[in-house]
C-alpha positions in Angstrom: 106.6 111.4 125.4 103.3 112.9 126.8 100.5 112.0 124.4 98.9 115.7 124.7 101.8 117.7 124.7 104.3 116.1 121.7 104.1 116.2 118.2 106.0 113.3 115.9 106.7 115.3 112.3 106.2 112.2 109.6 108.3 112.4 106.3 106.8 110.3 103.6 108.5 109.9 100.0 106.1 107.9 97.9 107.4 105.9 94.9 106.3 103.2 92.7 107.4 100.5 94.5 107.9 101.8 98.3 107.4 104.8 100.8 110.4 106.0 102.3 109.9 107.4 106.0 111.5 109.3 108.8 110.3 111.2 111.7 111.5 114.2 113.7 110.4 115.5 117.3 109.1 118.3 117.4 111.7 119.7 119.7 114.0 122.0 117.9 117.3 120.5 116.8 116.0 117.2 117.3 117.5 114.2 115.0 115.4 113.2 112.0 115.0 109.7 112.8 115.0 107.7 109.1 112.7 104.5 109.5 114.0 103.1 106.2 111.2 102.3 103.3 108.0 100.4 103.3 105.8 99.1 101.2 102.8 101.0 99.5 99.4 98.6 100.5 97.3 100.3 103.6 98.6 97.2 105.7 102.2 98.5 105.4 100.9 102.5 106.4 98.2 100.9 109.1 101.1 99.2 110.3 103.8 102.2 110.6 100.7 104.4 112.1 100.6 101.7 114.8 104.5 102.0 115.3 104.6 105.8 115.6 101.6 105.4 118.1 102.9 103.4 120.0 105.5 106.9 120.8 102.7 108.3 122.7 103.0 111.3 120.7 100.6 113.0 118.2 101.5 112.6 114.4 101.4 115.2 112.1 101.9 113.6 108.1 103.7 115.5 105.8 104.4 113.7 102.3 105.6 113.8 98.6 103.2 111.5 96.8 103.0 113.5 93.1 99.1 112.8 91.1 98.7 109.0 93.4 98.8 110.1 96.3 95.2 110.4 97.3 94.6 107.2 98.7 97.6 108.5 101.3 96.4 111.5 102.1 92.6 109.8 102.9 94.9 107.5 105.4 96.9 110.1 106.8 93.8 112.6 107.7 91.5 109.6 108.9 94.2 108.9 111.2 94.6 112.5 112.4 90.4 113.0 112.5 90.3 110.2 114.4 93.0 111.1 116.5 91.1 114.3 117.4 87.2 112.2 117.6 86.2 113.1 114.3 85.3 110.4 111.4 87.1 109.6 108.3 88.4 111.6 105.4 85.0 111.6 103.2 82.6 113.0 105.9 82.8 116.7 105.2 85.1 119.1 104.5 88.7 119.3 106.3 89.2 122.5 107.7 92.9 123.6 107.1 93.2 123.6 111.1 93.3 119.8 111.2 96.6 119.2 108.2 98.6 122.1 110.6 99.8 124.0 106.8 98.2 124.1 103.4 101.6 123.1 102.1 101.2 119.5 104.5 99.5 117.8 102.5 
């Protein structure tokens, strides 16, 4: 996949204990890939960002996290800011632009 031109959609269901994750292309009709669960510490996300990277696509984060999930949404848009040169989730407002849909995240 061409880094500029492909877009990896990234499913996350937040629980107690784990995050369960899959990913589609965002060709149409492509197969939701399901990646299986992980755990919930930033080392287990920094680690699956790394993974997903490493597709050479750009990652759009969409996730069900319910009151917790703060701390998730912080990592996601850091990741995307600094995807695009910006800096991390607490330097000034996010524009609507950079999370693709209101309903994203």
């Amino acid at each position: 996949m061409e880094q500029s031109s492909k877009t990896l959609y990234v499913g996350l269901d937040v629980h107690k204990d784990s995050i369960a994750v899959a990913y589609a292309p965002e060709e149409r009709g492509a197969e939701v890939l399901s990646l299986g669960a992980i755990g919930t510490r930033q080392c287990d996300i920094d680690k699956l960002i790394r993974k997903l990277q490493s597709k050479g696509a750009a990652l759009m984060f969409v996730y069900e996290a319910g009151p917790c999930g703060y701390w998730l949404s912080c990592t996601c848009l850091r990741h995307v800011h600094n995807a695009r040169g910006r800096g991390h989730c607490d330097e000034g407002p996010i524009e609507s632009s950079d999370t693709g849909s209101p309903s994203d995240f």
